[in-house]
Structure formats: structure tokens, C-alpha cells
Chimera marker file (.cmm) of the C-alpha trace (Angstrom):
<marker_set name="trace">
<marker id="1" x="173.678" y="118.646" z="187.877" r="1" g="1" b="0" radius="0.5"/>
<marker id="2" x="174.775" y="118.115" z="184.443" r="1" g="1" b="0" radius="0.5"/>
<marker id="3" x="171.143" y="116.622" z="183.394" r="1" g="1" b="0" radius="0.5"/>
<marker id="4" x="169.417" y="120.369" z="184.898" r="1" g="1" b="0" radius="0.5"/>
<marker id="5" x="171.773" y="122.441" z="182.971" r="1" g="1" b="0" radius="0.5"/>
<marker id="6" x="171.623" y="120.057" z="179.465" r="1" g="1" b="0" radius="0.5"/>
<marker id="7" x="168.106" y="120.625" z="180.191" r="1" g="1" b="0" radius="0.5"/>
<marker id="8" x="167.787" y="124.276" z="180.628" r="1" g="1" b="0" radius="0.5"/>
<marker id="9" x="169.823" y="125.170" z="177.837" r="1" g="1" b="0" radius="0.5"/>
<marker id="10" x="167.863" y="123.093" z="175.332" r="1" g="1" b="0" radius="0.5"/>
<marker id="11" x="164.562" y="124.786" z="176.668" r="1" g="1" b="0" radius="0.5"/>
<marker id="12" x="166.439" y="128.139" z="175.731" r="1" g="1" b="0" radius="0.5"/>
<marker id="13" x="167.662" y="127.214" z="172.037" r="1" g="1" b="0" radius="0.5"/>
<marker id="14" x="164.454" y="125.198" z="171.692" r="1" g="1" b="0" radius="0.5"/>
<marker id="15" x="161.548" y="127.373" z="173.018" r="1" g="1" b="0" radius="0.5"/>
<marker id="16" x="162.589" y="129.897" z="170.774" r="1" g="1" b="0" radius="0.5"/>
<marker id="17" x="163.473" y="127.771" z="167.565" r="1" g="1" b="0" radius="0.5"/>
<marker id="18" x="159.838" y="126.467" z="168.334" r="1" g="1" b="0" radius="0.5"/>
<marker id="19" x="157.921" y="129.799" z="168.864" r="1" g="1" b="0" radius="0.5"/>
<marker id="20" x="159.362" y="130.849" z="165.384" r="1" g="1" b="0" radius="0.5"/>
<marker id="21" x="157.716" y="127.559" z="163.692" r="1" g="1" b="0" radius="0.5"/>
<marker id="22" x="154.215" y="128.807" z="164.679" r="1" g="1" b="0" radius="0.5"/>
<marker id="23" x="154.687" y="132.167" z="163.741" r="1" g="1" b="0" radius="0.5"/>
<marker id="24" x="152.520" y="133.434" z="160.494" r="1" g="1" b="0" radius="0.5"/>
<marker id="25" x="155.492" y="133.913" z="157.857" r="1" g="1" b="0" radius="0.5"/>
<marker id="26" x="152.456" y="135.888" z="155.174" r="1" g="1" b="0" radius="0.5"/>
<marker id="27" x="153.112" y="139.174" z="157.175" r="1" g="1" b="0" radius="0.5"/>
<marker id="28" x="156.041" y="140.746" z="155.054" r="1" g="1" b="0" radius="0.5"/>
<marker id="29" x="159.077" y="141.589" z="156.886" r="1" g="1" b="0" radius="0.5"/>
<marker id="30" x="159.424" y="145.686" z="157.090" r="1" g="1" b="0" radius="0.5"/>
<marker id="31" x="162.060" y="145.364" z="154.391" r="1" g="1" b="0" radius="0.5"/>
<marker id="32" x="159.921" y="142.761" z="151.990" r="1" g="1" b="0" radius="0.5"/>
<marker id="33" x="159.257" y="144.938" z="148.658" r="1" g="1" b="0" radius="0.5"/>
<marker id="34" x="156.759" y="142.340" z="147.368" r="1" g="1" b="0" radius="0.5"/>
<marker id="35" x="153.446" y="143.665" z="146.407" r="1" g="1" b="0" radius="0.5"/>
<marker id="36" x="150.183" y="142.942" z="148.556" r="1" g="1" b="0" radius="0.5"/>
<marker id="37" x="146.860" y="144.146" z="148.036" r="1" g="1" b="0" radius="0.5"/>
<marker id="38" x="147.178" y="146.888" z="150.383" r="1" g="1" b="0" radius="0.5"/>
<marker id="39" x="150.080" y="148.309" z="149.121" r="1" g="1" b="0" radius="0.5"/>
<marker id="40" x="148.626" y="148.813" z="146.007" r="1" g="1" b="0" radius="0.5"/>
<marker id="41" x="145.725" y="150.831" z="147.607" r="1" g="1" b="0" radius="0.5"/>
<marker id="42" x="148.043" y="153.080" z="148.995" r="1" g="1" b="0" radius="0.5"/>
<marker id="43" x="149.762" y="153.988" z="145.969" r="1" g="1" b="0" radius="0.5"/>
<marker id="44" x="149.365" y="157.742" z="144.849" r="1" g="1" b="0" radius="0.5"/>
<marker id="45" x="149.202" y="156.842" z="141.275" r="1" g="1" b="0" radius="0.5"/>
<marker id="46" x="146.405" y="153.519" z="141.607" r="1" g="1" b="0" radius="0.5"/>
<marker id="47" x="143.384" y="154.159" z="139.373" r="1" g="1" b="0" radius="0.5"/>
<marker id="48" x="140.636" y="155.764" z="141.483" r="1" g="1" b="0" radius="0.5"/>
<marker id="49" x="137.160" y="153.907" z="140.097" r="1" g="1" b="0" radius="0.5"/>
<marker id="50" x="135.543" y="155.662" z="137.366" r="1" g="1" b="0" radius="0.5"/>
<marker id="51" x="132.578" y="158.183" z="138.768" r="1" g="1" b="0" radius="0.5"/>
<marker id="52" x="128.799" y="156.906" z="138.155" r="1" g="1" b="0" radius="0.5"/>
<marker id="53" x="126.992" y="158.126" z="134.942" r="1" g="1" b="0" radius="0.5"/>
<marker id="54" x="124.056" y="159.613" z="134.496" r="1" g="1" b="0" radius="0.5"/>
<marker id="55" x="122.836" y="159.884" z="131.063" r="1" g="1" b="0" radius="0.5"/>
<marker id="56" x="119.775" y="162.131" z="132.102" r="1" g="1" b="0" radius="0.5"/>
<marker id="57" x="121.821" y="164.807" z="132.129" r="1" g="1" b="0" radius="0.5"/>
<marker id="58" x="123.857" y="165.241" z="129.347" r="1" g="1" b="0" radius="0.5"/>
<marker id="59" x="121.241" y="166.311" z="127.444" r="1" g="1" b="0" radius="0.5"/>
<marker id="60" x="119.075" y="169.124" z="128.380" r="1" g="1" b="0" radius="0.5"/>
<marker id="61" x="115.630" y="169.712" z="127.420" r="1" g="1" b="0" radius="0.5"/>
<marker id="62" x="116.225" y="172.904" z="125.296" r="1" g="1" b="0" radius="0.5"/>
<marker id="63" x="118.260" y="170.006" z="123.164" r="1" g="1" b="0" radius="0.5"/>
<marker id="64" x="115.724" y="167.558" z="123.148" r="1" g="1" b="0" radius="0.5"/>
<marker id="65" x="112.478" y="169.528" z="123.136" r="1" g="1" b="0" radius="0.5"/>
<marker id="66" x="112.884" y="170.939" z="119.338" r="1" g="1" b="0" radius="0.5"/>
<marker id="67" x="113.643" y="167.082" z="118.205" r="1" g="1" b="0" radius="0.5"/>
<marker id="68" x="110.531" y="164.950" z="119.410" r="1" g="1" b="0" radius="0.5"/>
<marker id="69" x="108.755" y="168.054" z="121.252" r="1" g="1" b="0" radius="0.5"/>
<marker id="70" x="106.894" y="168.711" z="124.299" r="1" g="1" b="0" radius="0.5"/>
<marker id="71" x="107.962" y="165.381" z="126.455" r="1" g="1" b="0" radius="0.5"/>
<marker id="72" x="108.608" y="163.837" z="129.505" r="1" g="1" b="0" radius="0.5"/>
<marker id="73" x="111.668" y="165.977" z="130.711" r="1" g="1" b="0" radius="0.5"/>
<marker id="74" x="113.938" y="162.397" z="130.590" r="1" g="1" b="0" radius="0.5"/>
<marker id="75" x="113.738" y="159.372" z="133.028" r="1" g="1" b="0" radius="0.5"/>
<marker id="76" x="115.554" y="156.711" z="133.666" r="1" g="1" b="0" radius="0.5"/>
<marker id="77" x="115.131" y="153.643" z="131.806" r="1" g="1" b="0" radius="0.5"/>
<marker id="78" x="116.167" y="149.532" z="131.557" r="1" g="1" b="0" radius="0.5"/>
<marker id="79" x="118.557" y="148.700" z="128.803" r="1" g="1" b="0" radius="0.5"/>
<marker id="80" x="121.866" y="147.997" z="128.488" r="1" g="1" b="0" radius="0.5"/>
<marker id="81" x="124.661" y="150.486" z="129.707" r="1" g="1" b="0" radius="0.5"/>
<marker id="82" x="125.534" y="151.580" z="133.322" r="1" g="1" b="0" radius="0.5"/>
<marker id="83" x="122.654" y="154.557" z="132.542" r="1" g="1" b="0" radius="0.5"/>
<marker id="84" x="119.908" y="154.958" z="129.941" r="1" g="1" b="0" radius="0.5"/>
<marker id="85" x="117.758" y="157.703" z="129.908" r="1" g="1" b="0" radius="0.5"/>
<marker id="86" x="114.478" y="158.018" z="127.997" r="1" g="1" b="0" radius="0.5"/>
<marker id="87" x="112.810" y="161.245" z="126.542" r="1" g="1" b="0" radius="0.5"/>
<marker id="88" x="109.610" y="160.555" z="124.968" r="1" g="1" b="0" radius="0.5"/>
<marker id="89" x="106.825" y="162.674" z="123.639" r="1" g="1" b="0" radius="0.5"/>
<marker id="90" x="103.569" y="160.488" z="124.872" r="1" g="1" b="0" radius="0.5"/>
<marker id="91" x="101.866" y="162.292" z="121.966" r="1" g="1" b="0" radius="0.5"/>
<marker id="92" x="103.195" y="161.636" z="118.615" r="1" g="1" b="0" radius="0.5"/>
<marker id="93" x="105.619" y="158.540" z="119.923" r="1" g="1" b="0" radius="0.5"/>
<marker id="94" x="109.289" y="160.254" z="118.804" r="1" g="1" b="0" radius="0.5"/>
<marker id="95" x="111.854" y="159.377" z="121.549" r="1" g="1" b="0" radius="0.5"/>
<marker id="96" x="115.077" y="160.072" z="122.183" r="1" g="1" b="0" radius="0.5"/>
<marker id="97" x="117.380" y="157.081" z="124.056" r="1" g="1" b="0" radius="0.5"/>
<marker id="98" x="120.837" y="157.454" z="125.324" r="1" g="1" b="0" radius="0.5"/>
<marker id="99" x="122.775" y="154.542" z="126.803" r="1" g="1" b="0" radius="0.5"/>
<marker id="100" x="126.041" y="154.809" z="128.693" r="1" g="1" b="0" radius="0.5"/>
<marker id="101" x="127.980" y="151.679" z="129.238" r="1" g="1" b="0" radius="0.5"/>
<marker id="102" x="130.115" y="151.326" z="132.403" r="1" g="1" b="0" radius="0.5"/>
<marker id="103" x="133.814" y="151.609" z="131.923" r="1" g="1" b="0" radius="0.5"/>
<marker id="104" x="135.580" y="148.873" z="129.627" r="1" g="1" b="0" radius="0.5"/>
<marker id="105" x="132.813" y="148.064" z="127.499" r="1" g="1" b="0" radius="0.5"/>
<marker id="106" x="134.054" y="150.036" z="124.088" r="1" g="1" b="0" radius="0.5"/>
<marker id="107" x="136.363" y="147.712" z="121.743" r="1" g="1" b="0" radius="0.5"/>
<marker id="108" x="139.725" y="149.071" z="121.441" r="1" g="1" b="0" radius="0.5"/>
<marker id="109" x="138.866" y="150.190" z="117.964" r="1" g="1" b="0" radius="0.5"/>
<marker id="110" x="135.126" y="151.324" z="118.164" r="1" g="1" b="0" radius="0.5"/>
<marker id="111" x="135.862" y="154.801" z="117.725" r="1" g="1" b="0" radius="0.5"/>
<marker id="112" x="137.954" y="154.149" z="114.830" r="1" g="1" b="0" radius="0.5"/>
<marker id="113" x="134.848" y="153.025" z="112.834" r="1" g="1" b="0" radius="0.5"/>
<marker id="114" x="131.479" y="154.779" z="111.039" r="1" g="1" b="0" radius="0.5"/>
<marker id="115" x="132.152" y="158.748" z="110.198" r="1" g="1" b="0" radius="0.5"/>
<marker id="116" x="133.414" y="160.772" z="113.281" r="1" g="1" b="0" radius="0.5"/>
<marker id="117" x="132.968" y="157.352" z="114.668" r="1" g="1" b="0" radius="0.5"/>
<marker id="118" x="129.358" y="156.568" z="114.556" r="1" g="1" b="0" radius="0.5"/>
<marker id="119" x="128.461" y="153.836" z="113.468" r="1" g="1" b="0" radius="0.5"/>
<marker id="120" x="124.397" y="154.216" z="112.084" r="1" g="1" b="0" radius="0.5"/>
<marker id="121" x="122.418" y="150.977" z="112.473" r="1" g="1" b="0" radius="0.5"/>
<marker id="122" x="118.385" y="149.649" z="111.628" r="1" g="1" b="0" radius="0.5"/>
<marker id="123" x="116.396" y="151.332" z="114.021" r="1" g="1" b="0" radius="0.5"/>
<marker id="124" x="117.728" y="154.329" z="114.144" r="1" g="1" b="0" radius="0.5"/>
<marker id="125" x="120.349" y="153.396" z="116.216" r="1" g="1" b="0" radius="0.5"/>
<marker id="126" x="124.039" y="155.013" z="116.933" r="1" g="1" b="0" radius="0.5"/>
<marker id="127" x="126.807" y="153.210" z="117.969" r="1" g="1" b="0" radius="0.5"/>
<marker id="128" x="129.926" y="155.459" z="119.443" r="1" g="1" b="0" radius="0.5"/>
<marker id="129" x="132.236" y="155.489" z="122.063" r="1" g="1" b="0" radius="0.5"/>
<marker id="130" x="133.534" y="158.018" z="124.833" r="1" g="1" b="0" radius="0.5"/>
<marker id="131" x="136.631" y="157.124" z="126.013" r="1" g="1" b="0" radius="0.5"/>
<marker id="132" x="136.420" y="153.194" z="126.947" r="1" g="1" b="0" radius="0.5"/>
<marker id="133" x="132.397" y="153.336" z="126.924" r="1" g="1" b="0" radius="0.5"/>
<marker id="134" x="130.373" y="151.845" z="124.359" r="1" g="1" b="0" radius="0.5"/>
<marker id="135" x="127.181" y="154.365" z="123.929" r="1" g="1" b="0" radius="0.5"/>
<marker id="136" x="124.135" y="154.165" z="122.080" r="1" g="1" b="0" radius="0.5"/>
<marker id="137" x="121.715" y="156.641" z="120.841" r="1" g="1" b="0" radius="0.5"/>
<marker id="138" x="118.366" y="155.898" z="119.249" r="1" g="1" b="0" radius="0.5"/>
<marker id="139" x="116.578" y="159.000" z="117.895" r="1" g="1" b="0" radius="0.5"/>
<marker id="140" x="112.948" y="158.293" z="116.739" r="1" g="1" b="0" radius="0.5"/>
<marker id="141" x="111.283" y="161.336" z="114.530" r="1" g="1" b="0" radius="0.5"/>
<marker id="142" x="110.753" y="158.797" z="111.590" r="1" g="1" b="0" radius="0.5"/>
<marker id="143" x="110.842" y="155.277" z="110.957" r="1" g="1" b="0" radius="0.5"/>
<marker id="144" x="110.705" y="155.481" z="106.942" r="1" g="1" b="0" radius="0.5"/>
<marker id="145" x="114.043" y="156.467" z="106.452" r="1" g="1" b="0" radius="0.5"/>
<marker id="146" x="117.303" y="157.709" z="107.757" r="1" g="1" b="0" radius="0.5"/>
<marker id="147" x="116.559" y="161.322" z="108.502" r="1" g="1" b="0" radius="0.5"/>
<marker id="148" x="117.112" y="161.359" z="111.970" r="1" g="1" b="0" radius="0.5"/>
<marker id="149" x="121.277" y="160.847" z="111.784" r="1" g="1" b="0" radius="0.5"/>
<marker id="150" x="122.290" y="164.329" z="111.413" r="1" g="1" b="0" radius="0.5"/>
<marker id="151" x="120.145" y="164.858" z="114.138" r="1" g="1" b="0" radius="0.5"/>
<marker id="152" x="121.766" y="162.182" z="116.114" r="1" g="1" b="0" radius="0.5"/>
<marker id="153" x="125.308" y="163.041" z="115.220" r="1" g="1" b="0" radius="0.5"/>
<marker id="154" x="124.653" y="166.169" z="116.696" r="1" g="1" b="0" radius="0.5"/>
<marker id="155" x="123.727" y="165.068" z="120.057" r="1" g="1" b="0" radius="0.5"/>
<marker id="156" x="126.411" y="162.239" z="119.831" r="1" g="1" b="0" radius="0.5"/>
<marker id="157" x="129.108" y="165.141" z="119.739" r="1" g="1" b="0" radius="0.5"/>
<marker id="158" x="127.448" y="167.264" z="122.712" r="1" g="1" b="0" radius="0.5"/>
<marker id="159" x="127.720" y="163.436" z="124.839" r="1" g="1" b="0" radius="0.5"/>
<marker id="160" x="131.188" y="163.580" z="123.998" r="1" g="1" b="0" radius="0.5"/>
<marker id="161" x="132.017" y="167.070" z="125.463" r="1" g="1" b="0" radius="0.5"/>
<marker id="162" x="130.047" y="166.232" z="128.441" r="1" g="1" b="0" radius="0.5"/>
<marker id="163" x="130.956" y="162.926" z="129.273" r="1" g="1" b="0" radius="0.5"/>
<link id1="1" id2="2" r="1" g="1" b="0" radius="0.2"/>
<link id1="2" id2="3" r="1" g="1" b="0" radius="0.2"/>
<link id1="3" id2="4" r="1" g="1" b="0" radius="0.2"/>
<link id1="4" id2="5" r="1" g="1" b="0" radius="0.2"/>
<link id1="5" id2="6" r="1" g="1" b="0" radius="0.2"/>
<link id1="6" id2="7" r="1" g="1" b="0" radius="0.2"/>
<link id1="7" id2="8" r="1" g="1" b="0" radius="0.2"/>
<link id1="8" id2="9" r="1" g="1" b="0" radius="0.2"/>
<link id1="9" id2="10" r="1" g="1" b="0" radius="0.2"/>
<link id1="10" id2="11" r="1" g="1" b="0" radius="0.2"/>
<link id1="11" id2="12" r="1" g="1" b="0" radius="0.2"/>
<link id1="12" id2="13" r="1" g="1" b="0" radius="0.2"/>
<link id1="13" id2="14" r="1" g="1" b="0" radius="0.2"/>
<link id1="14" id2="15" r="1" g="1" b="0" radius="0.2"/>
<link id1="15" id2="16" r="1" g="1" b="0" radius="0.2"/>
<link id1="16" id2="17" r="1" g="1" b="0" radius="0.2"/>
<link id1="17" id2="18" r="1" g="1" b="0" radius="0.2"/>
<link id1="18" id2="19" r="1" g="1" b="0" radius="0.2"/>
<link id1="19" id2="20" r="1" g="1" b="0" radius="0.2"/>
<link id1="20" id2="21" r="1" g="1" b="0" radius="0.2"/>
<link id1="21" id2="22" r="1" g="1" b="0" radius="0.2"/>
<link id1="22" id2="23" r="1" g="1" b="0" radius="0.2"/>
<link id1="23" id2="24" r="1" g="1" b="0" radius="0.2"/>
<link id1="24" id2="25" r="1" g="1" b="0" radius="0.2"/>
<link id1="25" id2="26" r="1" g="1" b="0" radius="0.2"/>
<link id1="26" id2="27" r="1" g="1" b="0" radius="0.2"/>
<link id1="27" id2="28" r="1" g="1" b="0" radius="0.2"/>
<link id1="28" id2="29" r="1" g="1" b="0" radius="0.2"/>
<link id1="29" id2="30" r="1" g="1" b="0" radius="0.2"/>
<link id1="30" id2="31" r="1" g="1" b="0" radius="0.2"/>
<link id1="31" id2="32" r="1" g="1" b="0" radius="0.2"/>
<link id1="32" id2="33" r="1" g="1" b="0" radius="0.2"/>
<link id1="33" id2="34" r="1" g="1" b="0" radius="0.2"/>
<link id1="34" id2="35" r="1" g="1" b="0" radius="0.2"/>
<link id1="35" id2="36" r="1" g="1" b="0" radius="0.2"/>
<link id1="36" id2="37" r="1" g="1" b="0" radius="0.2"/>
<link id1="37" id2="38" r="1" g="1" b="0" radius="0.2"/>
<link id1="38" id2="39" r="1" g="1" b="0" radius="0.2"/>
<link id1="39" id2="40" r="1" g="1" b="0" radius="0.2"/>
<link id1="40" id2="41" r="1" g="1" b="0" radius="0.2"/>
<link id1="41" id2="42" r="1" g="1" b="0" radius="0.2"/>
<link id1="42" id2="43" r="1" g="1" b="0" radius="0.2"/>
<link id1="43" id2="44" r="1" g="1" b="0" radius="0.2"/>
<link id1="44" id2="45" r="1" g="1" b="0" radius="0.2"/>
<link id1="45" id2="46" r="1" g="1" b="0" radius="0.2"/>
<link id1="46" id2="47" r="1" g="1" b="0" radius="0.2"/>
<link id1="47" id2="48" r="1" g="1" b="0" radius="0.2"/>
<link id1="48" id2="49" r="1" g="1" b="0" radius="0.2"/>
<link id1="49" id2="50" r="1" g="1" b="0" radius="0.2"/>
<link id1="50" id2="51" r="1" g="1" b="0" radius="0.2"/>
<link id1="51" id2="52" r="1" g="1" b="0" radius="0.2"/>
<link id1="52" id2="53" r="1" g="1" b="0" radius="0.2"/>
<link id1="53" id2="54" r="1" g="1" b="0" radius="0.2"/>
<link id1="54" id2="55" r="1" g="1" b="0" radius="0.2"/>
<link id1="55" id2="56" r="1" g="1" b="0" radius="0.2"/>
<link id1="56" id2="57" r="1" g="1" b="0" radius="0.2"/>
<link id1="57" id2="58" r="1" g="1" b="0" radius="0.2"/>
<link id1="58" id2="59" r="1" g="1" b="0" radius="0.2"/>
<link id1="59" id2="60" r="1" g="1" b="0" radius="0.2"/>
<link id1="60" id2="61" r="1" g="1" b="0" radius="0.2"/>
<link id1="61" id2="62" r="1" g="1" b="0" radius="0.2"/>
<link id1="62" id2="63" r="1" g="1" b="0" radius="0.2"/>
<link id1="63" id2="64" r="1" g="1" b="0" radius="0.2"/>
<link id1="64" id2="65" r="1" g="1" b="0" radius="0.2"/>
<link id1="65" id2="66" r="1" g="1" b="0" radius="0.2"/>
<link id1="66" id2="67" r="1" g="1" b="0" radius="0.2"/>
<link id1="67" id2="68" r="1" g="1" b="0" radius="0.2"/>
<link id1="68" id2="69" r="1" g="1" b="0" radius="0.2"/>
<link id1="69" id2="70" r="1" g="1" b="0" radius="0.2"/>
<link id1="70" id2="71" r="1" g="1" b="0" radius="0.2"/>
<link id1="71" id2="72" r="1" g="1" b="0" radius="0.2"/>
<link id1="72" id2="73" r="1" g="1" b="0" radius="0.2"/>
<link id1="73" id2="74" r="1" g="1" b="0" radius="0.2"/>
<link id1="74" id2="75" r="1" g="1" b="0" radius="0.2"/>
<link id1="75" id2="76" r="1" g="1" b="0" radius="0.2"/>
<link id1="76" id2="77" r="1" g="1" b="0" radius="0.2"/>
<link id1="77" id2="78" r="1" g="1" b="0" radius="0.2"/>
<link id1="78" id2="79" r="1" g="1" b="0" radius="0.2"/>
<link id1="79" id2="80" r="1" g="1" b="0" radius="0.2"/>
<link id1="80" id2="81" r="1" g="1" b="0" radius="0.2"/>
<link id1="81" id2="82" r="1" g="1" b="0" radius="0.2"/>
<link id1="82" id2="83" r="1" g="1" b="0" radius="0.2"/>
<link id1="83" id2="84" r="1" g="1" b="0" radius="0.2"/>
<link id1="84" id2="85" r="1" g="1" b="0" radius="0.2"/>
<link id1="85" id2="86" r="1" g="1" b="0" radius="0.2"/>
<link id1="86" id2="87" r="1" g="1" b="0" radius="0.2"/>
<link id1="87" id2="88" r="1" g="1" b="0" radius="0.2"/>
<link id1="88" id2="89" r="1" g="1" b="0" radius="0.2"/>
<link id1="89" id2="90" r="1" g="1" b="0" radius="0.2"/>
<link id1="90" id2="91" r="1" g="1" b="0" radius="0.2"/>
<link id1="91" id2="92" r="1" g="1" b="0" radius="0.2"/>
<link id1="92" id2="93" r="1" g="1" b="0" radius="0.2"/>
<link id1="93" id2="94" r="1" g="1" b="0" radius="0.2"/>
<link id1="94" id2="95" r="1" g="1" b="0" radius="0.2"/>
<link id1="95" id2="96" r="1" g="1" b="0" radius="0.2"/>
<link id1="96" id2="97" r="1" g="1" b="0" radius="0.2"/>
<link id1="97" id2="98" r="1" g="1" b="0" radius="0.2"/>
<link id1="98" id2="99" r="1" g="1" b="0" radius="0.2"/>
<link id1="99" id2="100" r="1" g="1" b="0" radius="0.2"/>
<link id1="100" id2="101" r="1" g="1" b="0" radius="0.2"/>
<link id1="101" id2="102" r="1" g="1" b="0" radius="0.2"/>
<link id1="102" id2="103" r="1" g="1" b="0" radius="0.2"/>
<link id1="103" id2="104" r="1" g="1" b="0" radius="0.2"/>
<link id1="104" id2="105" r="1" g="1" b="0" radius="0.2"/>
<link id1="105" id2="106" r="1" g="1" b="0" radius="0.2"/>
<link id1="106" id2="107" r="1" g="1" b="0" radius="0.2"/>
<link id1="107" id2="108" r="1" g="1" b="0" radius="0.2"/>
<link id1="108" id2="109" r="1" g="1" b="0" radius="0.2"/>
<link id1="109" id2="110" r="1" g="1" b="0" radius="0.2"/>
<link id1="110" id2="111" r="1" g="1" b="0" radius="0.2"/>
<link id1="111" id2="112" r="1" g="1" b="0" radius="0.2"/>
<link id1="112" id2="113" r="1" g="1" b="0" radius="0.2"/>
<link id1="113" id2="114" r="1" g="1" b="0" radius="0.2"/>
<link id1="114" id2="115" r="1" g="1" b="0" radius="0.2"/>
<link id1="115" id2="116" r="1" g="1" b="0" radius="0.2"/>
<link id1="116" id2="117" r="1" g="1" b="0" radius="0.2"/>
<link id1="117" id2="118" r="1" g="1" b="0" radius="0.2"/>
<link id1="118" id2="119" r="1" g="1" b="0" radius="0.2"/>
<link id1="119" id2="120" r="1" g="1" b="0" radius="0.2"/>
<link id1="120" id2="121" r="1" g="1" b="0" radius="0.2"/>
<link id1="121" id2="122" r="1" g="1" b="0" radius="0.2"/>
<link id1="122" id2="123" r="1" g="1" b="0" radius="0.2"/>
<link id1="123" id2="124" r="1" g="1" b="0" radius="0.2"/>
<link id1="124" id2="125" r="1" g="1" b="0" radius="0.2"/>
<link id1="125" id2="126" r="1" g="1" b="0" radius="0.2"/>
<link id1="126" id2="127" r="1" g="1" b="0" radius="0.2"/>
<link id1="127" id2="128" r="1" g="1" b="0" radius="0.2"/>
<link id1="128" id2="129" r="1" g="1" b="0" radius="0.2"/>
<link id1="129" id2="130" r="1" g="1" b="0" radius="0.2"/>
<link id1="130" id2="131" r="1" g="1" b="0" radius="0.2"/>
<link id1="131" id2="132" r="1" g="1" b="0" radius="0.2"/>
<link id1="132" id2="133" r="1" g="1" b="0" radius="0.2"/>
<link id1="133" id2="134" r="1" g="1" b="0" radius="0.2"/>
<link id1="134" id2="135" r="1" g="1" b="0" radius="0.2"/>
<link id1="135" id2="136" r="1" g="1" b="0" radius="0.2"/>
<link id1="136" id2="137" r="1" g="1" b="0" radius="0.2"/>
<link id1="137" id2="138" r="1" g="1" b="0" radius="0.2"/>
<link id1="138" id2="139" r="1" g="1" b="0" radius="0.2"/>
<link id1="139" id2="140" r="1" g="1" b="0" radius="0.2"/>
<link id1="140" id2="141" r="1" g="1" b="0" radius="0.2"/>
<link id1="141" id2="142" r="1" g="1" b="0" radius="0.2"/>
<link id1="142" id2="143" r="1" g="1" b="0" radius="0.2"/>
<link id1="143" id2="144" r="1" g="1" b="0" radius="0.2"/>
<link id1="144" id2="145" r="1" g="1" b="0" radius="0.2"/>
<link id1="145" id2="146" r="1" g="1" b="0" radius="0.2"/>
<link id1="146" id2="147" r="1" g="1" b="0" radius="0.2"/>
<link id1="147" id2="148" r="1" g="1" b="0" radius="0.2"/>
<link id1="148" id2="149" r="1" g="1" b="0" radius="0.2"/>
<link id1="149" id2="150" r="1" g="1" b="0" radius="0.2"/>
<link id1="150" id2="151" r="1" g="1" b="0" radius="0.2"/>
<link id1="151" id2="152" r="1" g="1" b="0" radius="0.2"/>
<link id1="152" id2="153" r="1" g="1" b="0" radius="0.2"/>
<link id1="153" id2="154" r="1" g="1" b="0" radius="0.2"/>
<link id1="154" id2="155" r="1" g="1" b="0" radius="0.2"/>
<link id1="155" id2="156" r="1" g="1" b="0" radius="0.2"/>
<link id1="156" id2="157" r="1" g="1" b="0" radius="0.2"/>
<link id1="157" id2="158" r="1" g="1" b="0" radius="0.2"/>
<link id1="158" id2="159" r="1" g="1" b="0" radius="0.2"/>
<link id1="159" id2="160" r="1" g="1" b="0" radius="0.2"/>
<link id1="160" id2="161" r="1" g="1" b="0" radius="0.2"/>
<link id1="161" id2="162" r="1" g="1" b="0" radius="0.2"/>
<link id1="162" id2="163" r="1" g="1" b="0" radius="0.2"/>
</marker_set>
């Protein structure tokens, strides 16, 4: 009689102790205030993911059409950014070429640099930055010299307010 009751009372300390060894010890007790990956979803304040650009339309064609003339109306086009958008007039070759890059891709002190912080390169080429997005801007009304940057300036400030 004394072996059946040694017996039962070690299956109920043991069974238990046992059941607890095989139990998944990752799932945080209700009390546990260590971060997870879902937690941080649920937080009010977590970063919602920037909204898709589309550089087709932050310029509109009553901007573009008395810089190159009669063109295209804007299309999509490869390059680098998260959007580029090409106006061309298939006439006389002037084009204008935005490029928006995706979130994170402006240096922490691009805007600082160039006047109102453009920075002009060879090709007729604008360098800028809205926010934390590097941007281009290529306007092409003359290849001999550098006439085009007012014109580009311009349009760089009208990205800003729209982007």
C-alpha cells in the first residue's frame, strides 16, 4: 500500500513539473513588458510607411508646356528614384526629368548644400532634397550653357510644396 500511494503522489508532483518542461517559454507572460514585433505594430505612435510617389504629377503641363513646348503630357520613365517622370517635346528634343527617391535616400546634410539647396551639376542636372528624399531634375532647353537653372530652380521649389 505504501508503494501505490509513493507512486501516485510522484505522478502528481511529476506530471505537472514535466508538462511545464515542454511548454513554449517565447510566449510572454501577460505581465512580460519586453518588446516583440507585434507590440510594436500596435503602437499608436509607430511610423506608418511613407505613401508611394508619383513624380508625374507634381508638375502640371501648364508648368511644363512654356519650358520645352508642345510634349508628351509626362510618362513614366526608368532611372533612379522610387518615380521618374519624363516630359519630352519629340520635336525639338528639350525634356524635362524629375526623379523622386524613396524615403532615406537624402544625406543628412544634402539640403544644406548649393543655393536654396540645389546643387547644379554637368548636364543640366539638379540635385535637392525634400524631406529625407534625394531628387533630381534635369531640364534640357540648351546644352551650350547654363541657362536652364533659373528655370529649374523654379520647378525645384513648386516639388517642394507639393511633395
Amino acid at each position: 500500500m505504501k508503494r501505490a500511494s509513493l507512486a501516485a503522489v510522484c505522478l502528481v508532483v511529476l506530471v505537472p513539473a514535466l508538462a511545464a518542461c515542454g511548454s513554449d517559454t517565447a510566449t510572454p507572460a501577460p505581465d512580460d513588458r519586453s518588446s516583440s514585433s507585434t507590440s510594436a505594430a500596435k503602437e499608436p505612435d509607430a511610423a506608418a510607411p511613407a505613401k508611394k510617389v508619383d513624380a508625374c504629377t507634381l508638375l502640371k503641363p501648364a508648368e511644363i508646356t512654356p519650358i520645352i513646348g508642345r510634349n508628351d503630357g509626362g510618362r513614366p520613365d526608368s532611372g533612379v528614384g522610387e518615380s521618374v517622370c519624363l516630359w519630352e517635346n519629340a520635336e525639338t528634343y528639350h525634356s524635362v526629368t524629375l526623379s523622386i527617391g524613396s524615403p532615406g535616400t537624402a544625406a543628412s546634410d544634402q539640403s544644406a548644400s548649393g543655393a536654396d539647396g540645389i546643387s547644379f551639376g554637368s548636364g543640366n542636372m539638379a540635385e535637392f532634397a525634400v524631406g529625407d528624399r534625394a531628387c533630381t531634375l534635369q531640364v534640357v532647353t540648351s546644352v551650350t550653357d547654363e541657362s536652364d537653372r533659373p528655370t529649374m530652380a523654379k520647378l525645384v521649389g513648386l516639388v517642394r510644396t507639393r511633395l
